[in-house]
PAVOTI-438798 format. One record per residue (C-alpha): residue in three letters; y, z, x. Coordinates in steps of 0.5 Angstrom, whole numbers, padded with zeros to 4 digits. Each point is the difference from the previous one (the first is absolute). Layout:
residues N
{code: Ala	Y: Y	Z: Z	X: X};
...
***
This chain:
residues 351
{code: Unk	Y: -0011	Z: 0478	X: -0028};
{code: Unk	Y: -0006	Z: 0001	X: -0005};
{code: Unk	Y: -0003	Z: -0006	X: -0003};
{code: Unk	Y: 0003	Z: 0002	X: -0007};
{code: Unk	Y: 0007	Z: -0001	X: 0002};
{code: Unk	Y: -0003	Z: -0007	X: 0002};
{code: Unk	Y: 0004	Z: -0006	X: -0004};
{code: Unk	Y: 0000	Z: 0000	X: -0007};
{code: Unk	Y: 0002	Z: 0007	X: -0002};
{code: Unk	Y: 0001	Z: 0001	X: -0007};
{code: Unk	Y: 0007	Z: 0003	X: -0001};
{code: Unk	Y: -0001	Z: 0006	X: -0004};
{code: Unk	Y: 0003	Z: 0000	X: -0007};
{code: Unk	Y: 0005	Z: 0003	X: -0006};
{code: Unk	Y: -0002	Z: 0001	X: -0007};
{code: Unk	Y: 0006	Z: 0000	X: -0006};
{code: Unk	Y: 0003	Z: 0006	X: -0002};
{code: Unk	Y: 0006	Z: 0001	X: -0005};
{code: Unk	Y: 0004	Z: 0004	X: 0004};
{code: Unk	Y: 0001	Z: 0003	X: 0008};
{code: Unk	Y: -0005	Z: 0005	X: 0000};
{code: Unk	Y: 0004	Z: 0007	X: 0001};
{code: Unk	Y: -0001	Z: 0004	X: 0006};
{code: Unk	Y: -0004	Z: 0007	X: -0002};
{code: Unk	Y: 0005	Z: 0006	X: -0001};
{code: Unk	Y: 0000	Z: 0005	X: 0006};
{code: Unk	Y: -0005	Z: -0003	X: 0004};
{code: Unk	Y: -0001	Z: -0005	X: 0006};
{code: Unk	Y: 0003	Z: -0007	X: -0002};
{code: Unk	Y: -0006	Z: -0004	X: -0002};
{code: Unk	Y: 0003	Z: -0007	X: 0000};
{code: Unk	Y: 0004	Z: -0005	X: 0005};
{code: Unk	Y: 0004	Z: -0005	X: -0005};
{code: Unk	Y: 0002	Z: -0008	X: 0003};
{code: Unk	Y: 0004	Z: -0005	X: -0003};
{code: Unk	Y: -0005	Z: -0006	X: -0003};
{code: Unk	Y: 0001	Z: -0006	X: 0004};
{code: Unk	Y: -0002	Z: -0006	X: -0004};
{code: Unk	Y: -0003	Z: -0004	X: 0005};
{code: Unk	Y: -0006	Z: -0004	X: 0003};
{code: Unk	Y: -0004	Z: 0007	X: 0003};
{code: Unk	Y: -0002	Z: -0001	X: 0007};
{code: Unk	Y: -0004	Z: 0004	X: 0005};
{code: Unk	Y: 0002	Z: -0002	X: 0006};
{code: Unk	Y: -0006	Z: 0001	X: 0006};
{code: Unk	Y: 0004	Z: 0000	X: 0008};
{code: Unk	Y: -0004	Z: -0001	X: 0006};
{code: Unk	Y: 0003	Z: -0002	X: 0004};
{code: Unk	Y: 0003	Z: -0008	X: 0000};
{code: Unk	Y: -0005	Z: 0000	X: -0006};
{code: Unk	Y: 0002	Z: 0001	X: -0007};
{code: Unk	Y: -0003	Z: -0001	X: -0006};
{code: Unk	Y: 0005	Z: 0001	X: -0008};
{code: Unk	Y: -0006	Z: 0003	X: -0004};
{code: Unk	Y: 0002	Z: -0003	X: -0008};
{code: Unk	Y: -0003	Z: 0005	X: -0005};
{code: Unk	Y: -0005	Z: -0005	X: -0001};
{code: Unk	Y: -0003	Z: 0000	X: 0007};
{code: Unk	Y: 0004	Z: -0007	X: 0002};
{code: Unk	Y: 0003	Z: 0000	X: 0007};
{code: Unk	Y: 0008	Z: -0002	X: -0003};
{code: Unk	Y: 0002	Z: -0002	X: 0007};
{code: Unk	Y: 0001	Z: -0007	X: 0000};
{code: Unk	Y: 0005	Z: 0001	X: -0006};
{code: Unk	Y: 0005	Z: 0005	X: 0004};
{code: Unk	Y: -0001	Z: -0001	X: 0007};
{code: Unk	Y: 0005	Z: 0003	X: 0002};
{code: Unk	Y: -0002	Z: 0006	X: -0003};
{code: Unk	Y: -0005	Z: 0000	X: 0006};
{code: Unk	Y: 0005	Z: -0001	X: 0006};
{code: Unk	Y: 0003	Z: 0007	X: -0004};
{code: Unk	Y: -0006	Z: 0004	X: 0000};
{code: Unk	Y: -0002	Z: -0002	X: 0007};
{code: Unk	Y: 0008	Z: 0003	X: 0001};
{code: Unk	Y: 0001	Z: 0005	X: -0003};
{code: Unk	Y: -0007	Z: 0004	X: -0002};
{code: Unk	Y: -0004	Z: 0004	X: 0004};
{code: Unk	Y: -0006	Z: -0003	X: 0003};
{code: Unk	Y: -0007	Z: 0001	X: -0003};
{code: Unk	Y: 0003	Z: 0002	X: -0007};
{code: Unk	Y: -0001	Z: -0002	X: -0006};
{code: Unk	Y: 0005	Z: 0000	X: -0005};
{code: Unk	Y: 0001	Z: 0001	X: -0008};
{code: Unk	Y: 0006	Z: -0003	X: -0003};
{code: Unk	Y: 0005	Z: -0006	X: -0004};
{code: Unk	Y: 0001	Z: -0006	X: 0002};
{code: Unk	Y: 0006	Z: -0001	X: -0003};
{code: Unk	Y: 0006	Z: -0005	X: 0001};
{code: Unk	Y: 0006	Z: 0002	X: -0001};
{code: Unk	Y: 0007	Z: -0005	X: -0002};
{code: Unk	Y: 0007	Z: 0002	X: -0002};
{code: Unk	Y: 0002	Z: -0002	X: -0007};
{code: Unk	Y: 0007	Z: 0002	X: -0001};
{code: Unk	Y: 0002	Z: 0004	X: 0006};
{code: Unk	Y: -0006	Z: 0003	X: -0001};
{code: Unk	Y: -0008	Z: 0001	X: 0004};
{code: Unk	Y: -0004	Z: 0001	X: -0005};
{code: Unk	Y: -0008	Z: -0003	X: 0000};
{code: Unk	Y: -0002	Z: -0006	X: -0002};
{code: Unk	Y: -0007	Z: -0001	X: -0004};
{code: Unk	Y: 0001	Z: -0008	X: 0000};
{code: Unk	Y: 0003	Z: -0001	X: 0007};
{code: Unk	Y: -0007	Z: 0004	X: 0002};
{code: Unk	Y: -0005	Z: -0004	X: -0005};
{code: Unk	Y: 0003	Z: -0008	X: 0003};
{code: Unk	Y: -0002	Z: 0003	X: 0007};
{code: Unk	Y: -0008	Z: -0002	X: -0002};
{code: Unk	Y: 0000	Z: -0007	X: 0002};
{code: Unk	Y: -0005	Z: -0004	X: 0003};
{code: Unk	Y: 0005	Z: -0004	X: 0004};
{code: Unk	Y: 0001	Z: 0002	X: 0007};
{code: Unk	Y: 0007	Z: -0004	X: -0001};
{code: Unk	Y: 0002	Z: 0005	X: -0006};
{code: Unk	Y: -0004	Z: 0005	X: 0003};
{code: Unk	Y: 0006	Z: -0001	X: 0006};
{code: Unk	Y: 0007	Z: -0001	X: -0004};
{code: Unk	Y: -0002	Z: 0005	X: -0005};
{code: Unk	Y: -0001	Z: 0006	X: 0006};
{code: Unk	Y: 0006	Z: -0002	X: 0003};
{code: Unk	Y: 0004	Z: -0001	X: -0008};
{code: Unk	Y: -0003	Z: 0007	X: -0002};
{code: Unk	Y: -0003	Z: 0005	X: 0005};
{code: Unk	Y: -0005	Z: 0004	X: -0002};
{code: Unk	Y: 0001	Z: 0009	X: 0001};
{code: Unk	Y: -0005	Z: 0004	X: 0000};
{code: Unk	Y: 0001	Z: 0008	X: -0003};
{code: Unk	Y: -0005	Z: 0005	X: 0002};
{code: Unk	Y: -0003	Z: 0005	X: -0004};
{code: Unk	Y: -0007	Z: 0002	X: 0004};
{code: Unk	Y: -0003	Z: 0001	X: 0006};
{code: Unk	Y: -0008	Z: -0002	X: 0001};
{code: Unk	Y: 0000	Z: 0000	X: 0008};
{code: Unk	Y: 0004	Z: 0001	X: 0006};
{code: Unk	Y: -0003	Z: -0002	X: 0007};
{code: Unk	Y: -0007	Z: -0001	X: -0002};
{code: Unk	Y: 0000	Z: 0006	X: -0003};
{code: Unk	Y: -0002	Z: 0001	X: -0008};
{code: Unk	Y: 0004	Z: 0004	X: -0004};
{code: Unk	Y: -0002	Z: -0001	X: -0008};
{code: Unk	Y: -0003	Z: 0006	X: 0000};
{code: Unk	Y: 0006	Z: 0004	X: 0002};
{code: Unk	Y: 0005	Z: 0003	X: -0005};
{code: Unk	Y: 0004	Z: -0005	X: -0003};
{code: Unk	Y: 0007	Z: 0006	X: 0003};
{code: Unk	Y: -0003	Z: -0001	X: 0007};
{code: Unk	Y: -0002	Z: -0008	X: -0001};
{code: Unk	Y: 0008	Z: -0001	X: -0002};
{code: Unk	Y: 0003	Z: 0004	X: 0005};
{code: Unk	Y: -0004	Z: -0004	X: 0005};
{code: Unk	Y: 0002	Z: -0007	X: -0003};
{code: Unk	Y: 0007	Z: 0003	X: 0001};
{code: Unk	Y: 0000	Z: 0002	X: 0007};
{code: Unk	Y: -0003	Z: -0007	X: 0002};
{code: Unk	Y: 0002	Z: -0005	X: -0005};
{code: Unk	Y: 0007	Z: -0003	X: -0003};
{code: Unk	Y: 0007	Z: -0001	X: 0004};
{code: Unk	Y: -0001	Z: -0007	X: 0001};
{code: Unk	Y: 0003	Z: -0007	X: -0004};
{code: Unk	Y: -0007	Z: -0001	X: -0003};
{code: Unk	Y: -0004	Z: 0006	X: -0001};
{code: Unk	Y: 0003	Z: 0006	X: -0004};
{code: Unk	Y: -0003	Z: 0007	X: -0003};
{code: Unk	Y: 0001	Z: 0001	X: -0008};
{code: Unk	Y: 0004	Z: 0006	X: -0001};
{code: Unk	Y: -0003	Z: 0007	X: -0003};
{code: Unk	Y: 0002	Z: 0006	X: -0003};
{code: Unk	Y: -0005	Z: 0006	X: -0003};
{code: Unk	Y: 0007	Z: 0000	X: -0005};
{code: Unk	Y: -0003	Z: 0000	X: -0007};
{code: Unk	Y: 0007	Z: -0001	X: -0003};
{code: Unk	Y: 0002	Z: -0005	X: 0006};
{code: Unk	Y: -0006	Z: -0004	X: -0001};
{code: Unk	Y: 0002	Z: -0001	X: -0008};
{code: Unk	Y: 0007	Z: -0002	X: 0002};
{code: Unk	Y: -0003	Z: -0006	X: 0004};
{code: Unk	Y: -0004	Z: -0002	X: -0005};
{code: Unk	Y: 0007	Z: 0000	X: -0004};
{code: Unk	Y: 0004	Z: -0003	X: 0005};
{code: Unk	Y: -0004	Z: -0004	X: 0004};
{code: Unk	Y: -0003	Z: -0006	X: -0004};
{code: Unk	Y: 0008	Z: -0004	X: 0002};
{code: Unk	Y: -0003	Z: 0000	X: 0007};
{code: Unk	Y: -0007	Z: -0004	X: -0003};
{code: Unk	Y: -0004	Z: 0005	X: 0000};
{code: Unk	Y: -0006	Z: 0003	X: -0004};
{code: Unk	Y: 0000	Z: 0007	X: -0002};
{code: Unk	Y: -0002	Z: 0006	X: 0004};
{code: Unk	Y: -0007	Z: 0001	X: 0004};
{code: Unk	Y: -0003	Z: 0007	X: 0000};
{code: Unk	Y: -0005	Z: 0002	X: 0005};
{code: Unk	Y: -0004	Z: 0007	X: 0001};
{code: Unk	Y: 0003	Z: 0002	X: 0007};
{code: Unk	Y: -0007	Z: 0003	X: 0002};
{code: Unk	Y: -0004	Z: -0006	X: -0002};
{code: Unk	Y: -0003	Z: -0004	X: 0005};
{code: Unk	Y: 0000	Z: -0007	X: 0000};
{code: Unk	Y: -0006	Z: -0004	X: -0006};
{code: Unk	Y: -0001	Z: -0006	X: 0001};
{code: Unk	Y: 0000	Z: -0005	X: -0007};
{code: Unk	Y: 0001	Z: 0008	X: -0004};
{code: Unk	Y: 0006	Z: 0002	X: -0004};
{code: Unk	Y: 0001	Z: 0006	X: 0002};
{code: Unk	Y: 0008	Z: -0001	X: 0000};
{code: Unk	Y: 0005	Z: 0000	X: -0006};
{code: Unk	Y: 0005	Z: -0006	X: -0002};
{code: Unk	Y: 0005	Z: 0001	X: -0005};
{code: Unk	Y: 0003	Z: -0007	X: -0001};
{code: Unk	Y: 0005	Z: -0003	X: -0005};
{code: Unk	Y: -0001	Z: -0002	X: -0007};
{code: Unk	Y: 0005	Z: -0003	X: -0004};
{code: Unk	Y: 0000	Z: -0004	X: -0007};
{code: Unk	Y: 0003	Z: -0006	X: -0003};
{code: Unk	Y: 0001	Z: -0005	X: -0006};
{code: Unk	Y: -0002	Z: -0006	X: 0002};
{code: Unk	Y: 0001	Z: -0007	X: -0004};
{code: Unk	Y: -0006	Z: -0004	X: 0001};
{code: Unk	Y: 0000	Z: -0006	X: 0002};
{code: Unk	Y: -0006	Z: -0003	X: 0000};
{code: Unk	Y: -0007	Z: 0001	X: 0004};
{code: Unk	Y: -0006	Z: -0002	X: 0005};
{code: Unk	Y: -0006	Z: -0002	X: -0001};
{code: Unk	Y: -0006	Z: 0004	X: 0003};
{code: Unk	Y: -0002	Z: -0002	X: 0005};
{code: Unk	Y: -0009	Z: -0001	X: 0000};
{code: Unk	Y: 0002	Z: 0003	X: -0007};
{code: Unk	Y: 0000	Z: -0001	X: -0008};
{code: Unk	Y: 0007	Z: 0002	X: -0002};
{code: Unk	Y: 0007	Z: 0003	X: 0003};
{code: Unk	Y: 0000	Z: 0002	X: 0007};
{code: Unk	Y: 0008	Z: 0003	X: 0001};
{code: Unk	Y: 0005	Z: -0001	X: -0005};
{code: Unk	Y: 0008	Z: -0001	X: 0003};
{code: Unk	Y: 0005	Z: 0004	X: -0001};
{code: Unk	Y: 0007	Z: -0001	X: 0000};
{code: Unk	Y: 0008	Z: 0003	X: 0000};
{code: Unk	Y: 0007	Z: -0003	X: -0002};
{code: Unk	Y: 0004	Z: -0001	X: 0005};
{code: Unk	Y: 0008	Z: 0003	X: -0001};
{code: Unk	Y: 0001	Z: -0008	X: -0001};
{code: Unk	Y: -0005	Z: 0000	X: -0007};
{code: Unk	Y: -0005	Z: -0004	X: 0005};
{code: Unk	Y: -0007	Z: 0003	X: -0001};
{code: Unk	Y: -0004	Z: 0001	X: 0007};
{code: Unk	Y: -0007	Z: 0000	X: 0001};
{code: Unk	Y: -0001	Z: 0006	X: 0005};
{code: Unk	Y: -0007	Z: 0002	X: 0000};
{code: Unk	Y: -0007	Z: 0001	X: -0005};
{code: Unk	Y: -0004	Z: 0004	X: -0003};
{code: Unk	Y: -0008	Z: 0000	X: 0001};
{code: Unk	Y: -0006	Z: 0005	X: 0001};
{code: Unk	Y: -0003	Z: -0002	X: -0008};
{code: Unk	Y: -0006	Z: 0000	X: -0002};
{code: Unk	Y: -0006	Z: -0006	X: -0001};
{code: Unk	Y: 0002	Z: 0002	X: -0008};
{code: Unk	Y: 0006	Z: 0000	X: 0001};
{code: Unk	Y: 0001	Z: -0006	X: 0004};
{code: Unk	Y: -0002	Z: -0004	X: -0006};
{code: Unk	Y: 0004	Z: 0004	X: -0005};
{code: Unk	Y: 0006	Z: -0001	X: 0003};
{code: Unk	Y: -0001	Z: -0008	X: 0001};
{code: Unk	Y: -0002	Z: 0000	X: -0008};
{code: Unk	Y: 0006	Z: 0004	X: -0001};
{code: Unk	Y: 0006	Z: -0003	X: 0005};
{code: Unk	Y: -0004	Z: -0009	X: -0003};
{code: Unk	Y: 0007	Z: 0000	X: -0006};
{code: Unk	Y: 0005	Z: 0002	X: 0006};
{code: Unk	Y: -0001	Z: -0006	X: 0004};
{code: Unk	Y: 0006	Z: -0004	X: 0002};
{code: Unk	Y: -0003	Z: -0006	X: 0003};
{code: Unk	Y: -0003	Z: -0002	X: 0006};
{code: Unk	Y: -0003	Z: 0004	X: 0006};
{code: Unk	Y: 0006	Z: 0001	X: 0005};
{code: Unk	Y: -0002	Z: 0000	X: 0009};
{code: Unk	Y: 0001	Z: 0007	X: 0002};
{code: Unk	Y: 0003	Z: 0001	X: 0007};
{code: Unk	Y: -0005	Z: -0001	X: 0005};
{code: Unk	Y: -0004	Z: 0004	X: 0005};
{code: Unk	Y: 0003	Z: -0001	X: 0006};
{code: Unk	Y: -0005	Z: -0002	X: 0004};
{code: Unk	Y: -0006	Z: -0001	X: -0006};
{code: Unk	Y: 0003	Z: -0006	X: -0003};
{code: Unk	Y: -0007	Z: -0001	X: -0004};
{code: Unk	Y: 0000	Z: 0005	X: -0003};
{code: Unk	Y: 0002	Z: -0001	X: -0008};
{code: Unk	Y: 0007	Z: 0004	X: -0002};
{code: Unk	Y: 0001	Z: -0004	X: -0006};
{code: Unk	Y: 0002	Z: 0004	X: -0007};
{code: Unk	Y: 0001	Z: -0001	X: -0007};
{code: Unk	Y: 0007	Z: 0002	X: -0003};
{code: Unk	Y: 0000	Z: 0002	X: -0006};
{code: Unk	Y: 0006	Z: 0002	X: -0005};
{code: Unk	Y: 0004	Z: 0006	X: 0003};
{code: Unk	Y: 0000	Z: 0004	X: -0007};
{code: Unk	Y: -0005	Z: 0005	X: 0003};
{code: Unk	Y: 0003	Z: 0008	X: 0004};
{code: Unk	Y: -0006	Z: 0003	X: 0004};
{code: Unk	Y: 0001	Z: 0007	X: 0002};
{code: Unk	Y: -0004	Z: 0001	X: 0008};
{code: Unk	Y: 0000	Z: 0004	X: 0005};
{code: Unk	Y: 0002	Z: -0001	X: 0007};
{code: Unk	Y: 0002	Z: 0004	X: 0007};
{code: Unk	Y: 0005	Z: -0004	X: 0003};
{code: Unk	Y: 0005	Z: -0006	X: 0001};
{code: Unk	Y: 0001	Z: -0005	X: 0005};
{code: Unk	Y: 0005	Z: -0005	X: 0000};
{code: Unk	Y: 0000	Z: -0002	X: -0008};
{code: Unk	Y: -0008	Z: 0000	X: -0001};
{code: Unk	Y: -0005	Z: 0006	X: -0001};
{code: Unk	Y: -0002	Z: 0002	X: 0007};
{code: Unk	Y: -0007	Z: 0000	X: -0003};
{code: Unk	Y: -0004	Z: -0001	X: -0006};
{code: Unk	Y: 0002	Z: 0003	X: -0006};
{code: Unk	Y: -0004	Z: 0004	X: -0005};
{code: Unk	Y: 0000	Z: -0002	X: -0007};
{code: Unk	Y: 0002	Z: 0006	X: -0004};
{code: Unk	Y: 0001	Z: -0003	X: -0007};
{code: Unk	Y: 0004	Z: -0004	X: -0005};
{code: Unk	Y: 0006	Z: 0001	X: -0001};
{code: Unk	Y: 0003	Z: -0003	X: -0008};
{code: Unk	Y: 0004	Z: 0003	X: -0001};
{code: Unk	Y: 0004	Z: -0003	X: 0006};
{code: Unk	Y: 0005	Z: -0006	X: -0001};
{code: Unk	Y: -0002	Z: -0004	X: 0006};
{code: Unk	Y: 0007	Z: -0001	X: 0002};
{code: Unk	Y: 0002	Z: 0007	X: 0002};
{code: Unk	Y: -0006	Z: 0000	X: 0006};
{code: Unk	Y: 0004	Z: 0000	X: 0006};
{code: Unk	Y: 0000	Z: 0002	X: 0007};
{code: Unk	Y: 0007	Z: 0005	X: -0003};
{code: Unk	Y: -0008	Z: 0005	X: -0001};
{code: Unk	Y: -0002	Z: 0000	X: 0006};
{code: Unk	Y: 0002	Z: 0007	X: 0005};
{code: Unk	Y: 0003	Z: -0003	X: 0005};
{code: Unk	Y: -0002	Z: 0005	X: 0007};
{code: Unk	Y: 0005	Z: 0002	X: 0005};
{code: Unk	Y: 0001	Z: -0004	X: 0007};
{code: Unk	Y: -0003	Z: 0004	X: 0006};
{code: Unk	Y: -0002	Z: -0004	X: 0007};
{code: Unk	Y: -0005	Z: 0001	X: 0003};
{code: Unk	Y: 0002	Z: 0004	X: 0005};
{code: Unk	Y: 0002	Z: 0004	X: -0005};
{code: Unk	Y: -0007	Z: 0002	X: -0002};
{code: Unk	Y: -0003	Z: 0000	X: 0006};
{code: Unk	Y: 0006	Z: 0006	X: 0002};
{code: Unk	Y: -0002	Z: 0002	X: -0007};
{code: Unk	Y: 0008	Z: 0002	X: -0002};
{code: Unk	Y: 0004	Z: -0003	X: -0004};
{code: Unk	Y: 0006	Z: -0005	X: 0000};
{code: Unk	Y: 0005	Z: 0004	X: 0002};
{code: Unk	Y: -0004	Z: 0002	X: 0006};
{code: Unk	Y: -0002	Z: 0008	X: -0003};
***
């Protein structure tokens, strides 16, 4: 296997777009579209009993799913590496979906915790690329030749699965619509006559983007800086309660300062603990509230549970709004899909 296949690989990347790119009219397909799985991306190196789970960030996640290990020692091939998701899955009202919170509890530096939780909530993997194949590089292969390769040689086991594809620009755009129920991103798109660039974004990502009115609740502090470092969010419940169900942050230095002047007449008293790290229990999660009298319009992607499942974007005030009408009742709900469901790429009814 050449050196430059060596541990760390710089996954290659995805650049944003508003839209699924069209196939071209009367030519050869030019695109392969996969689901987006919102996950840890992992490149896993097998050679032999040795296996390495290579973060995006050139860490060996390893030690956090050993699990993982015994999977792809069982099902890859030797002397591959392996582009993918590492994904857990839970099932929520009779159905599989992905669950982001489940997967970022299983960074802990207890080897016990490490333990139970590997037992509580076993990780998967989903294949998307394959880099080498018994010590063989393929990243200067076309990407059409790499995935019929990844298909003959990976997935079929419990563990360790290949995402689904299709060169169906109409097909793609109804996953991107029905497939946020399973927990997933959007849709990835990918030149099938590409090679593999590592740390490049040669690939395409269309990625869900949603907006809502939010009470404002209160704010952080920054950190090692002057002035607000996130506001708080929050939506009514259907009993009248107010839920706090994320932030918004991503100011400028300027701003920060602007908002810490302006929100100062809004304090309701003193600062509140927020919820705790779950293993960094030093680090300062404390808030001011302040009176719920202000509506914030954000952006944001995607749900999970009752919270934003990211940072929210801050888009504009909204005063016109009355602080009591901002509820959960806004929120587009996605149909449920199981994960078997994405990976087979079908709907529920099995079409």
């Amino acid at each position: 296997m050449s050196p430059a296949l060596a541990f760390p690989i710089p996954p290659m990347l995805a650049k944003a777009a508003e839209k699924v790119p069209p196939q071209p009219d009367g030519a050869e397909h030019v695109w392969s579209y996969e689901p987006k799985w919102d996950g840890f991306r992992v490149i896993i190196f097998r050679t032999g009993s040795d296996v390495i789970l290579g973060s995006r960030g050139g860490k060996d996640l390893g030690r956090y799913f050993p699990e993982m290990l015994d999977a792809a020692r069982a099902e890859l091939p030797d002397g591959s590496i392996v582009d993918g998701e590492l994904v857990v899955p839970r099932t929520v009202d009779g159905h599989t979906r992905l669950d982001w919170e489940a997967l970022s509890a299983r960074i802990h530096p207890a080897a016990s915790r490490v333990t139970l939780l590997a037992g509580q909530d076993p990780a998967q993997f989903v294949a998307f690329d394959l880099l080498a194949l018994g010590g063989r590089e393929l990243t200067g292969e076309r990407f059409r030749e790499r995935r019929r390769l990844l298909l003959e040689t990976v997935g079929g086991g419990p563990t360790i699965h290949v995402t689904n594809a299709t060169a169906d620009t109409a097909l793609a755009q109804d996953w991107f619509a029905r497939f946020e129920g399973a927990g997933l991103d959007g849709v990835i798109a990918k030149r099938l006559d590409s090679e593999y660039l590592p740390n490049k974004r040669e690939m395409v990502k269309v990625k869900h983007s949603r907006t809502a009115d939010c009470v404002l609740m209160g704010f952080r502090p920054h950190k090692s800086k002057k002035g607000i470092g996130s506001l708080l969010l929050g939506l009514h419940g259907a009993d009248g309660e107010l839920m706090m169900v994320g932030g918004a942050s991503a100011f400028t230095d300027v701003r920060r300062v602007e908002l810490l002047a302006e929100l100062e007449p809004l304090r309701a008293g003193e600062d509140q603990l927020g919820e705790a790290s779950r293993w960094a229990k030093a680090i300062d999660k404390s808030w001011t509230p302040l009176r719920p009298e202000r509506v914030v319009e954000v952006a944001y992607d995607q749900m999970e549970g009752s919270r934003f499942r990211h940072a929210a974007r801050f888009l504009r005030w909204r005063p016109d709004r009355d602080p009591a009408s901002c509820g959960f009742g806004q929120l587009e709900v996605p149909a449920k899909y199981d994960l078997a469901d994405v990976l087979a790429g079908r709907s529920p009814d099995g079409k």
